[in-house]
N, C-alpha and C positions, 0 to 999 in steps of 0.2 A: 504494500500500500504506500503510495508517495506520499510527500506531506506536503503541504499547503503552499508553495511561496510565490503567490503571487505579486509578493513587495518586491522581487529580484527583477519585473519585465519590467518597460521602460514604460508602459501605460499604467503599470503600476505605483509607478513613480511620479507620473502625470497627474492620477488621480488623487494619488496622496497629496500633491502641492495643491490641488483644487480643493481640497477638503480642510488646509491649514486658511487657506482664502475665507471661506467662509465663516459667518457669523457665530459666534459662540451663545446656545443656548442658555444656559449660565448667565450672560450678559442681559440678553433678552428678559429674563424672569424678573432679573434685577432692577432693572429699568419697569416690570409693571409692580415690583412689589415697591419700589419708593411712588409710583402711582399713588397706590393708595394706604400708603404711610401719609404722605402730605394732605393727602384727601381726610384723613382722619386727624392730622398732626391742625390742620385748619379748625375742624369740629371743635375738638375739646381745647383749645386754644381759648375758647369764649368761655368755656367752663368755670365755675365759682365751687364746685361740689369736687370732694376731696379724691374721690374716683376719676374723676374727668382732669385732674391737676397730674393724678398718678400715671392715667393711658399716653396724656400730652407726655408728662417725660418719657417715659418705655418709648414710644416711637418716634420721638426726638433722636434718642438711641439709638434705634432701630437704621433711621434714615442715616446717621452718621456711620454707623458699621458698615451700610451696604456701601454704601457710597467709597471707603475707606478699602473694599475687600474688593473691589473692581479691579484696581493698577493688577495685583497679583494672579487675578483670575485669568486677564488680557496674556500678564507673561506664559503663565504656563499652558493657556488653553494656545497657544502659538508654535508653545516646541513639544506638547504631548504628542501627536501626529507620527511624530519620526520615532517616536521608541514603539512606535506598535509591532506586533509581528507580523499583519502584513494589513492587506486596504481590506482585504475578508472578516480578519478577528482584532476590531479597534479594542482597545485595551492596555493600559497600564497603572503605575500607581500614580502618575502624574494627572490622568483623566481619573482616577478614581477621588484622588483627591477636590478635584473639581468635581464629581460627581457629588461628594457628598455635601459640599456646597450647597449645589443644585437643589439636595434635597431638603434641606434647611429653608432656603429660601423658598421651595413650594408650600414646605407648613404653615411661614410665616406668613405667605400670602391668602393661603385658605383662612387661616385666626385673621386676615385684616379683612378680609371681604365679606366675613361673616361679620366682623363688628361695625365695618362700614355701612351693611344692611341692616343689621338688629339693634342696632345701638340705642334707638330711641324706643325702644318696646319696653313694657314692663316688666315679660319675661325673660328679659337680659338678663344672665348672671354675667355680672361686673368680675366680681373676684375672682370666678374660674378662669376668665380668658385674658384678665390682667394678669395672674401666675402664668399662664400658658406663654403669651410675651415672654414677661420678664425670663422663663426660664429659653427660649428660641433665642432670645436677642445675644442671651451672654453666650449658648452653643455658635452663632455665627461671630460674636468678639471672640473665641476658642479657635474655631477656624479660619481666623485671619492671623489669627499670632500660625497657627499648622502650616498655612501658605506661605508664610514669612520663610519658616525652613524649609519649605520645599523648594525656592526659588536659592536658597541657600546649599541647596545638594546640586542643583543644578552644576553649582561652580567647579563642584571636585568629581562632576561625572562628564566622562568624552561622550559630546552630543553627536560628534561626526560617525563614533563608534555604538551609538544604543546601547551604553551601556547603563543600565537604573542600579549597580551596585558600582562605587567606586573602585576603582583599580587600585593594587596594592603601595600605589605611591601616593596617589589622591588619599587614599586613605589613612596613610600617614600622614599627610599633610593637615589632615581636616583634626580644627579644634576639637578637643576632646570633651571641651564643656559642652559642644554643642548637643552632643547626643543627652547630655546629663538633665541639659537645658530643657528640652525634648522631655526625658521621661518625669522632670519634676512639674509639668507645667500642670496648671490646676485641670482635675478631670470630673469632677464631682458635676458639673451642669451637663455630661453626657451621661448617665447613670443615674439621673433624678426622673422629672415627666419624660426627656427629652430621648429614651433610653433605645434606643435601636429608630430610628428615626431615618435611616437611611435605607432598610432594607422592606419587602413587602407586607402590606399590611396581615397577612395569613400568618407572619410568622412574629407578628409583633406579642401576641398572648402568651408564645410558648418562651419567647424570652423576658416577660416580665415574671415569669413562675420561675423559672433560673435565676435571677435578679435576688426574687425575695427568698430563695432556698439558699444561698449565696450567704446573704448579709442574714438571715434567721437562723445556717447552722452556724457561721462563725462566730455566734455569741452562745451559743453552746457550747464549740469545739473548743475555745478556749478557757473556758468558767468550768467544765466539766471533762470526767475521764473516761466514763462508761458511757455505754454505746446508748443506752435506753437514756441517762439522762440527758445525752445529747440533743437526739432525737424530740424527748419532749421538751429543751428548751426550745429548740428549733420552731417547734409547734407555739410554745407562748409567744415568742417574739414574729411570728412570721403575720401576723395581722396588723403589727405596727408597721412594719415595712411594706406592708400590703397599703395602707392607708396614707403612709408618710411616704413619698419618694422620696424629698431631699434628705431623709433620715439613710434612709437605705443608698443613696450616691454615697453618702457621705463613710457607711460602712463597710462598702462595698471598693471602695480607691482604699480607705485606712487597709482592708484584709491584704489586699492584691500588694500592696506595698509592705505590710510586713511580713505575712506571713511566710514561711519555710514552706516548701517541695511540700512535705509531709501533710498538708492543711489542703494542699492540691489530689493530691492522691487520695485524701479522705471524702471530700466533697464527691470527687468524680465516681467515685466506686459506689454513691447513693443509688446510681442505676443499676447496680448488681445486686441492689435488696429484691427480696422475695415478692413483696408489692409491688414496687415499678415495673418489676423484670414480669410477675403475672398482665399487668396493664398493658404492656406495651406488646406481652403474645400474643395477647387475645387483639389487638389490632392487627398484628401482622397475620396474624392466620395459622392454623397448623400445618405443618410437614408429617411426611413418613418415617425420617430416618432424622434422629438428631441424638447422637452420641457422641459422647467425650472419649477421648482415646489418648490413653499415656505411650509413647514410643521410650522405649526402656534405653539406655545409651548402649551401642552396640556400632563394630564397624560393617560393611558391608560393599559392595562391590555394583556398579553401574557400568554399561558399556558403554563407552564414551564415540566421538561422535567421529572418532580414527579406525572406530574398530576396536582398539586397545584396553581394558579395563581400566576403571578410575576406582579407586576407593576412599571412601567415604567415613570418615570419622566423627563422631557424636560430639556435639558444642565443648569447653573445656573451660574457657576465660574467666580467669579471678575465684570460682569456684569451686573448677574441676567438669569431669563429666555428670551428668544429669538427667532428668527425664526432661522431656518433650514431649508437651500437651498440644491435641487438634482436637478441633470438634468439625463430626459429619455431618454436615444437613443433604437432606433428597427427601422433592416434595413426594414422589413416588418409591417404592424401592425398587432398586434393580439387581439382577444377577449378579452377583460374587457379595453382597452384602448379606445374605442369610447366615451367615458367621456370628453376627453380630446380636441375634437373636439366640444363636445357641448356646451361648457364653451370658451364662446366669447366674447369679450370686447364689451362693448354696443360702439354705434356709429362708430363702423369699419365696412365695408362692407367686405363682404367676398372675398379675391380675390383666384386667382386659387390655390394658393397653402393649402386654407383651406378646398380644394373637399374634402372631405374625400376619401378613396378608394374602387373603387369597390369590389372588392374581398379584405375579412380578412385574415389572417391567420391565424390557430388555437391557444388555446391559450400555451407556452411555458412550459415542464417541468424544464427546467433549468434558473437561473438566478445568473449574474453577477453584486455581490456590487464594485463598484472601489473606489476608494480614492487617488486622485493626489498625484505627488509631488510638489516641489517648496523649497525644504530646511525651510517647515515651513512656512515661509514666505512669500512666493509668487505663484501667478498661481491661477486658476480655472479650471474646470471641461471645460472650453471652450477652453481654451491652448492645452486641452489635447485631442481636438478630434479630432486632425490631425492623431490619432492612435486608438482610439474608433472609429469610424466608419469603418474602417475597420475591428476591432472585433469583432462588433454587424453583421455583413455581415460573416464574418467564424466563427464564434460561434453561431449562429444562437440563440439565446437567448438576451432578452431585456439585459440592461446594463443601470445600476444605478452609477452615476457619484454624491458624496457629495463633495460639495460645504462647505470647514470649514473654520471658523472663523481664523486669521491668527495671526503671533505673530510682532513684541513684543505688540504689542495694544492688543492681547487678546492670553498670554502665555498658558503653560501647566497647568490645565487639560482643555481648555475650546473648544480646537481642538478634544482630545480624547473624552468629555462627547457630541459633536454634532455628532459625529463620530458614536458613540454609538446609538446616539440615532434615528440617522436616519437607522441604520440595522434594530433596534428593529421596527419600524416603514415599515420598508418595509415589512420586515415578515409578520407584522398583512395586511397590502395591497397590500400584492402580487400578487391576483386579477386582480386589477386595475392597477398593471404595466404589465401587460400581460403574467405573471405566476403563477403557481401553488406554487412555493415554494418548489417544492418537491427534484432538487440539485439546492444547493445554493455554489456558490465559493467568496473566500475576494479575491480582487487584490488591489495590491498598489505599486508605485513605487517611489524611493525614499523615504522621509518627509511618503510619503502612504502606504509604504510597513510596517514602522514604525506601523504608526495606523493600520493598518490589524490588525497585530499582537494582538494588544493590545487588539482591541475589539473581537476581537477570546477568547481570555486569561477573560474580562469582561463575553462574552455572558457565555462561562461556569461554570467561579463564579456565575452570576446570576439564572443560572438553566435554561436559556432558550432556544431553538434550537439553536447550534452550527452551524457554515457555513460546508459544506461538506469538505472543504480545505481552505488551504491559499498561496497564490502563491506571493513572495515578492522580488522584483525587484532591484538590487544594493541598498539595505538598511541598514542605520545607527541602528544596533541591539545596540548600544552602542551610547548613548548620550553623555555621559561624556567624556571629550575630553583626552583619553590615548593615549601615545604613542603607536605606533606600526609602523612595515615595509610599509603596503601601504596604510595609512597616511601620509608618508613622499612623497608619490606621488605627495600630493596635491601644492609641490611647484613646480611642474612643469605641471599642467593639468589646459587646459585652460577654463574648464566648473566651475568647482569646487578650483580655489586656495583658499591657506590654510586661508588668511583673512577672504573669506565668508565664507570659512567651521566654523572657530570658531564663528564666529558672528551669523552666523546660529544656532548653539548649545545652545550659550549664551541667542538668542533670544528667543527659545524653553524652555528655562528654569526662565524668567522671568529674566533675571539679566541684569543693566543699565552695558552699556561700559564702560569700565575701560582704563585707559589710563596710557600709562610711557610718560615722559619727552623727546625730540628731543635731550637730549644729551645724555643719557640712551640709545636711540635706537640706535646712532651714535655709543656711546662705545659697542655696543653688536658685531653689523654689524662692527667696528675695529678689535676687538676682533677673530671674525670669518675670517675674513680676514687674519689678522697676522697668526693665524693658517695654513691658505690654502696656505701662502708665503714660511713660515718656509719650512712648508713639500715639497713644490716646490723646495727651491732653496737647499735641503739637497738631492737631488736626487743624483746620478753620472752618470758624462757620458759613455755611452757604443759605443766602434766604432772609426775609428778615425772620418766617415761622423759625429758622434754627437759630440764628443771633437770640430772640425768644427764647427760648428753648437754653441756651448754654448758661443765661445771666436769671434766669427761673429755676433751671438744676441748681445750679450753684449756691442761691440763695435758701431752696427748700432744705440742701443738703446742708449750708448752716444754722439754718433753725432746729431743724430734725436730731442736730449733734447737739446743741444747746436743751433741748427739751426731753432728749430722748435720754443723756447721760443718767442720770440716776435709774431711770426703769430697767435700764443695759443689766445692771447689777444686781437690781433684784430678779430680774429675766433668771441670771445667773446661776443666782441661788436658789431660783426655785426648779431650774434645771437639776442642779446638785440632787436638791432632795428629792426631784420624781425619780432620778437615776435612783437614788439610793430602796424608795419605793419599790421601783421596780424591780429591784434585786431579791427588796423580801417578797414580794409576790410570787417573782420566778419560784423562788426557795420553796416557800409554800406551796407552792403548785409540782413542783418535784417530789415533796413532802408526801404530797395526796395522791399522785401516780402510783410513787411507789406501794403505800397501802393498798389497792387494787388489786386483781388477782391479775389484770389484762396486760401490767407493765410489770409485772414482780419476776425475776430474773430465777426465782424459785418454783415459779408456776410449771407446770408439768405438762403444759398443752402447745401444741405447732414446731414453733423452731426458736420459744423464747429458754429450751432446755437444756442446756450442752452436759450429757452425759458423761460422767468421768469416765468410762473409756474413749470416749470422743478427746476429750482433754490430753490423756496419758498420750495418743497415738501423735495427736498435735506437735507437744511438747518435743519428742521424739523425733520429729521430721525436723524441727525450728532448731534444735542443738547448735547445728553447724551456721545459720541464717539469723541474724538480723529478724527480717521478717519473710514469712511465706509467700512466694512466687507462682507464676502457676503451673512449675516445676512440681507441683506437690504441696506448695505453699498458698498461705492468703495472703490477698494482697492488703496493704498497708491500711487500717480504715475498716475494712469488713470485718464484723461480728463472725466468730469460727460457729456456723451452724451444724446441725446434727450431722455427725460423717454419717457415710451412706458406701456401702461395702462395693469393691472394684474388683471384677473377674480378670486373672492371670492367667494368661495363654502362654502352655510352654510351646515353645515352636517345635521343640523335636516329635511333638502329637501332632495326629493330623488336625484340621481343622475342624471342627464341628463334633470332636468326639467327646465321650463323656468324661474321658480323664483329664478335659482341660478345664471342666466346672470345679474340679477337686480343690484348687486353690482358691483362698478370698480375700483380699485385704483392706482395710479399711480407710478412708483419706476425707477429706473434708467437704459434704454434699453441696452439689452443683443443682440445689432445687431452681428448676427453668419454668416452671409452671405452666408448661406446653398443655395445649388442647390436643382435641381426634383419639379417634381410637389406638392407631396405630402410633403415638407417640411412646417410647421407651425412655427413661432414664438414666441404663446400664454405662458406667462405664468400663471399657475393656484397653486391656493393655496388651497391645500385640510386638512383640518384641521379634527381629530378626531371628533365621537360623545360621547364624553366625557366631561367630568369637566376642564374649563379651568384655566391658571395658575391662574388670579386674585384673585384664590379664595384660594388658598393654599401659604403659609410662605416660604421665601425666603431661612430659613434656613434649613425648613424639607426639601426641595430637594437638597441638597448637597450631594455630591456623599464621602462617605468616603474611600479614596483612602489605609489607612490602613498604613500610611507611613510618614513621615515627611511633615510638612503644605505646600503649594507653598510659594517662595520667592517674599516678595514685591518687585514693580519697581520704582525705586527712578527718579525724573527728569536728562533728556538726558545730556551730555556734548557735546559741542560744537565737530567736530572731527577738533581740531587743531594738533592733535600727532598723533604719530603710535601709534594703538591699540594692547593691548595686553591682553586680559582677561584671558589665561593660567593660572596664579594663582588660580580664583574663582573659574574657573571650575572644577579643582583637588579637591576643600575644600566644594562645596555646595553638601550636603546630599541628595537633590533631584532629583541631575542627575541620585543619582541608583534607582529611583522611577521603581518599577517592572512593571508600564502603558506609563516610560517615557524611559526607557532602559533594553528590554526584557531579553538582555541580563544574565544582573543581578536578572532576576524576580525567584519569588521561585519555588520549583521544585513542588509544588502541583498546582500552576497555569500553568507551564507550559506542565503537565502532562493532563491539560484537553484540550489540542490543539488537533483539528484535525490533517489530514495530513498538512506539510508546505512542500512549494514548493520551493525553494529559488536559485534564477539565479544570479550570478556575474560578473564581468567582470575583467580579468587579471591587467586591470591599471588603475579600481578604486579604489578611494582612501580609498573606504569602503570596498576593499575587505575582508578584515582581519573581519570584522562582520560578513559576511557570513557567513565563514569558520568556527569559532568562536562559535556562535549560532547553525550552523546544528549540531557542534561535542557535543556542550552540549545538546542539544535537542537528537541524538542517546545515548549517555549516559544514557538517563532517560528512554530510550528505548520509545520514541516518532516518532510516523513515519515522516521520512523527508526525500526528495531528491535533492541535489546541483550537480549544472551544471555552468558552469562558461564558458564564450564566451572569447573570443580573441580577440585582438584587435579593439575594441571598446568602444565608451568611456563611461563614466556614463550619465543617461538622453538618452543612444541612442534611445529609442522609440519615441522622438521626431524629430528623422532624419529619421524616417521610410522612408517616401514617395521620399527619395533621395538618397537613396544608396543599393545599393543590398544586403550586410553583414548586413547594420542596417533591411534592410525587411526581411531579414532572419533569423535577431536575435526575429523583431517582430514576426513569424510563430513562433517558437520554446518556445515564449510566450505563445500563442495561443495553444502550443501542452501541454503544463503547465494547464493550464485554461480547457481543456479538457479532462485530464486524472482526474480532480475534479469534475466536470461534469458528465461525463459519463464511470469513472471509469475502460477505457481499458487497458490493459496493456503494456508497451513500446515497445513488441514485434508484438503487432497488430494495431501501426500506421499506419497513412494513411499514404500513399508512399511520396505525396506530402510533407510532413512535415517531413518524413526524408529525401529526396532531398535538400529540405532547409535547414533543420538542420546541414548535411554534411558539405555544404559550409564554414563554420565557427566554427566548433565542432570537 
């Protein structure tokens, strides 16, 4: 399959300079929202009433922002044009930035038009759509200091070259405050009403529910140890942030700024409880086949793509060898997976959902490996099949979900060598997952589309069957934390702000958190502020309604400090003692949960019981670990639920016989809450017949990566400061590891990549990897094709089953995954998939 370039012809070239001619929409919207700013800044201009003095200043405001945010919109909507990947897929962080502009100023002009028209009605509410300004106005003064640095990257990036990351001289060159400048700058008015304001309105509810589970566990998470009182503070505080946005912006920047890795990994694994993880199956639907399966560490032998054998040795890094978890989904069953039924935990009686099915299906030529995301750090293969089951249903092929060890307790490479190892492993058992192996596609999204990559880049170094394709989902092609345009997203995107993003990075690459001092972070965030004052109050006024307007603010704003001082104080103090109120409230409402049978940790009913042999077995696996992986381990954050017993297959039995039920062991249940009949819970562990690791040296299986060693991890610091690890990330050698950031990988590794498929989204913060990656990959004349969605956020495949933009950005995945598959060409899709596609393309 070729890729896309038609920015290389010379009409393509033509076109592009035609399209930098024209008028910037942005400009346009600007131009009607000071319309009727002035139209309204006239109205209540005459006003006498203390509401009509408040709207006059806000869109006094208003008009001086817009007016203020034009110069920068002009520059950049000028040279966005030339960074695109071609005149087919406009797109960068430079347009995205101005995108989000754009979408600011639409708000603003819906809140002026409706007050332009209602204003004199009785049923006005004044005070809702006054907050609605005031909080628009100061998100567009936020994205005019944003434009400020992006016009400011401009300088240390070659415009003749497209490059949106700075070259490694440029980026020694570029101030080091500026990035600091950047992550200190105030973010609380994107996280308040203003809260995803950019992306479609379908997907606006399910990130205000993330928002207030956010800022509602973190005042559990740190007040509390135990998982149940977590939980039910979570539950107390989550109606205030429901209620209060600016309470929840304001909890919501303080969490993301202090808190450690560890606070990230607990949040995210909320979708691995027993309630979400049932909710979100019974949206996506049942399958037939959905098993967990441990690959025992073992080496074994592949025919490689000379004829020659390759052999294949099990993950090792920082730990040693280990197991390797996958889970199987197949909406139907097919031939060679009756295995998987016959391998039954002894003393479980069969219940209906272990019938096997009457009718097979044949067995599959295609199969899909997956590889979650989770920013490295977090998530399983069971988070994620609120969307895999619906792709094992329209791709009609099994689907392999790995299950990899997570960072910072088990950094780079020990993610990429399970990653590895478990493809190499399914290839040789393709069989027995219900294919042939004959096309075989990577997916991965986010943290996954990462590893696709990589093991794509590995299987061809190694000589061994390549995947047919790779299809890689808003992916970090770039580890190392460089500036670029839609990076600077991430201070305002409520999935991904910029504190996890770097902590995410950081954690990826083995490096303990780094910390400045609370008066350091004070002086930066001054610092940026002085700045954002100066350029404010050097503005002039235009108009005599603004001249108005500046010596009206000015005056309100010395009365208001004059009248207001003393109420300031008692404000203060009666803050103090609701806080402290509300402490004993919480207290007492932990107090009464606990007395309850439904929160008591003693109760003997569901999954609130963790049996001491459940304990003992735990305990036992955790020895050598930190914390549990999904090696055998739980991940950092999740309550140990009742273990649930795993059938052992020796391999020197045949398969299906009865001597293979004889073994059982116990490990920590994987309750998935699946519907249908045919849903099973079993997990089985099919180990190679082969030499197992005891018998081979911890050092001959080390993978040499060909590259600079991984960086030790030094013990944790407490997170009493604002994090700042920007420094290391710039100076450690092995964020440009060519398995850790493809980016940078060589051009002879990434010459042996199949096709890639690579999908982005307008106001991720990784769009710029994309873009980035595809251009150097057509460079080296590697096939790839980039498509990039709209208004949607990164992680959308997890909002599938609730918005119709995110299910249609899911289909358009799935049309991705099928042209690797089965090879048709974009002209002979099925209708359905471009119906869908449409929608949002």
């Amino acid at each position: 399959m070729e890729a896309r370039s038609g920015s290389e012809t010379s009409s393509g070239t033509a076109d592009q300079k035609d399209t930098e001619n024209l008028p910037c929409p942005v400009l346009m919207s600007i131009k009607t929202l000071r319309q009727l700013v002035i139209n309204n800044i006239e109205h209540y201009q005459k006003s006498k009433s203390s509401s009509g003095e408040k709207f006059f200043t806000v869109f006094c405001l208003i008009e001086q922002e817009s007016d203020a945010v034009r110069p920068a919109v002009e520059t950049l909507a000028a040279i966005a044009p030339r960074f695109d990947y071609d005149e087919l897929t406009p797109g960068n962080g430079y347009r995205s930035l101005i995108g989000v502009v754009d979408c600011c100023v639409e708000k603003l002009i819906q809140i002026s038009r409706y007050i332009a028209v209602n204003r004199d009605s009785l049923l006005f509410r004044a005070g809702h759509y006054l907050r609605e300004l005031e909080a628009y106005s100061k998100v567009l003064s936020q994205l005019r200091v944003l434009l400020s640095y992006g016009e400011k990257l401009l300088a240390y990036s070659e415009v003749d070259k497209c490059q949106l990351f700075p070259e490694k001289d440029q980026l020694e060159q570029m101030p080091q405050d500026i990035m600091l400048e950047v992550q200190a700058l105030d973010r609380e008015c994107f996280y308040g009403r203003c809260l995803g304001f950019q992306f479609c309105d379908s997907i606006w509810q399910s990130l205000q529910t993330v928002a207030v589970a956010l800022a509602s566990y973190s005042e559990g998470y740190h007040k509390h140890e135990g998982t149940f009182s977590r939980a039910a503070s979570s539950i107390f505080h989550g109606s205030r942030y429901l209620t209060n946005p600016e309470a929840r912006a304001k909890q919501i920047v303080n969490v993301t700024n202090k808190s450690d890795i560890k606070f990230c990994k607990a949040f995210w694994s909320i979708t691995e409880g027993d309630v979400i993880a049932e909710m979100c199956n019974l949206m996506a639907g049942s399958v037939a086949i959905n098993k967990l399966i441990q690959i025992q560490p073992h080496t074994f032998e592949l025919d490689g793509e000379d004829g020659e054998p390759v052999t294949i040795v099990p993950p090792c890094a920082h730990t040693g060898p280990g197991n390797v978890q996958i889970r199987l989904l197949s909406f139907v069953e097919r031939d060679g997976q009756g295995w998987l039924h016959d391998v039954s935990p002894q003393g479980k009686s069969k219940g209906k959902e272990e019938i096997p099915p009457k009718s097979v299906a044949p067995i599959s030529k295609g199969m899909l490996i997956h590889i979650h995301g989770g920013g490295f750090v977090a998530h399983t293969s069971k988070s994620h099949e609120i969307y895999l089951r619906s792709w094992a249903r329209d791709l009609g092929v099994p689907i392999v979900s790995i299950d990899y060890s997570l960072a910072p307790e088990q950094p780079f490479p020990r993610a990429f060598e399970e990653c590895f190892f478990a493809y190499a492993w399914a290839l040789k058992n393709a069989q027995f997952l219900g294919s042939t192996g004959e096309h075989i596609c990577l997916a991965g999204d986010s943290a996954g589309g990462n590893l696709s990559v990589a093991v794509a880049m590995r299987a061809a170094s190694y000589g061994i069957r390549a995947p047919d394709g790779v299809v890689a989902l808003y992916t970090p092609f770039n580890v190392h934390y460089q500036p670029s345009p839609s990076r600077m997203l991430s201070l305002l995107d409520p999935l991904l702000p910029i504190g996890i993003l770097i902590r995410c990075l950081a954690a990826y690459a083995g490096l303990e958190e780094e910390f400045i001092s609370q008066e350091v972070a004070n002086a930066i965030v001054q610092k940026a502020n002085d700045k954002f004052q100066v350029a404010t109050s050097g503005k002039s006024s235009r108009g005599s309604s603004v001249r108005s307007t500046d010596s009206c603010s000015s005056q309100d704003a010395h009365q208001s400090q004059n009248v207001d001082e003393k109420p300031k104080a008692s404000d203060a103090d009666a803050d103090s003692n609701t806080q402290s109120r509300s402490e004993e409230d919480e207290d007492a409402f932990l107090r009464t949960l606990e007395m309850t049978d439904a929160w008591s940790p003693d109760v003997d009913e569901g999954e609130l019981k963790l049996p001491d042999s459940g304990i003992g077995v735990a305990i036992s696996k955790m020895e050598k670990h930190e914390s549990v992986t999904p090696n055998g381990n739980v991940p950092h954050g999740e309550p140990l639920d009742e273990p649930e017993p795993i059938a052992v297959v020796d391999p020197s039995v045949p398969l299906g016989s009865p001597s293979q039920r004889s073994k059982v062991i116990h490990q920590p249940k994987d309750s998935d809450g699946m519907t249908g009949d045919q849903k099973s819970t079993t997990n089985a562990v099919l180990p190679d017949n082969n030499n197992m690791t005891p018998t081979l040296k911890r050092e001959s299986l080390t993978l040499d990566l060909g590259e600079e060693p991984v960086v030790k991890r030094g013990p944790e610091t407490p997170s009493a400061y604002v994090t700042s690890p920007i420094r290391r990330l710039r100076e450690v050698p092995i964020m440009k590891n060519s398995y850790m950031s493809p980016l940078f990988a060589t051009d002879e590794l990434l010459k042996g990549l199949p096709q890639v498929h690579i999908i982005g989204c307008t106001f991720d913060p990784l769009l710029d990897d994309s873009i980035m990656f595809a251009r150097r990959l057509r460079s080296l004349g590697c096939p790839v094709q980039l498509e990039i969605i709209d208004k949607l956020p990164h992680g959308f495949l997890l909002f599938s089953p609730v918005g119709k933009e995110s299910k249609a950005a899911s289909m358009v995945c799935v049309k991705h995954i099928m042209k690797v598959l089965y090879g048709f060409d974009a002209k002979e899709e099925d209708e359905e998939f471009s119906e869908l596609g449409s929608e949002i393309c």
